[in-house]
N, C-alpha and C positions, 0 to 999 in steps of 0.2 A: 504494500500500500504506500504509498505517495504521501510526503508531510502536506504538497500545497497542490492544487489542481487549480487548471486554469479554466476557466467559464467564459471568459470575455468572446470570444464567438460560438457559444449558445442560441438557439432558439428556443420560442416558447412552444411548449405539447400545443399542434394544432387541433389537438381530441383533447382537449381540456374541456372543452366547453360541451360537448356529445358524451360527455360519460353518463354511466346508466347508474339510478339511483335502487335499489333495492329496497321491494315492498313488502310486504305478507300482504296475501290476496287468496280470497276462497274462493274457489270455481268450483264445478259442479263434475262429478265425476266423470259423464260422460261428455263433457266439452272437453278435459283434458284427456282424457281417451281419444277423442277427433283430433286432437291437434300432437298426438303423438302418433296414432297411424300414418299422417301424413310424414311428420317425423323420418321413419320408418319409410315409408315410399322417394324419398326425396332428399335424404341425408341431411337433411336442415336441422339443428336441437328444437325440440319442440317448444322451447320457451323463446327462442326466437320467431319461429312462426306464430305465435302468440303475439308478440311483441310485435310483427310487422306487420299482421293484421289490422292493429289498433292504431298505430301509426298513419295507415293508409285510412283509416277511417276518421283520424284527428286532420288530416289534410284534406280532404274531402269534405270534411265539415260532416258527415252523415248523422241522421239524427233517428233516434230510435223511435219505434212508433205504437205506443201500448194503447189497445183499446181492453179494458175490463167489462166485461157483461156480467 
């Protein structure tokens, strides 16, 4: 190990700003069963396919649509 390291031509992490925060989240057994079969078909981690789902749904603005009877 080195007493002194030199930084002066560093840059900053440009995925500083895109880093993923980590939640606890309950989902429902068989939506995480669906989004690990695909998993499973497609080599993606299923938690990413989760994640890119909701993504594309926050960029799209889509809006969920509950009628109760």
């Amino acid at each position: 190990m080195r007493d002194n390291y030199d930084f002066s031509d560093s840059v900053p992490n440009p995925y500083a700003k895109k880093l993923k925060k980590q939640i606890t989240i309950r989902l429902d057994e068989d939506v995480i069963e669906y989004f690990k079969s695909l998993s499973a078909s497609n080599g993606i981690p299923y938690q990413n396919l989760i994640n890119l789902y909701l993504k594309d749904c926050a960029a799209t603005h889509k809006e969920l649509s509950l009628e109760w009877h």
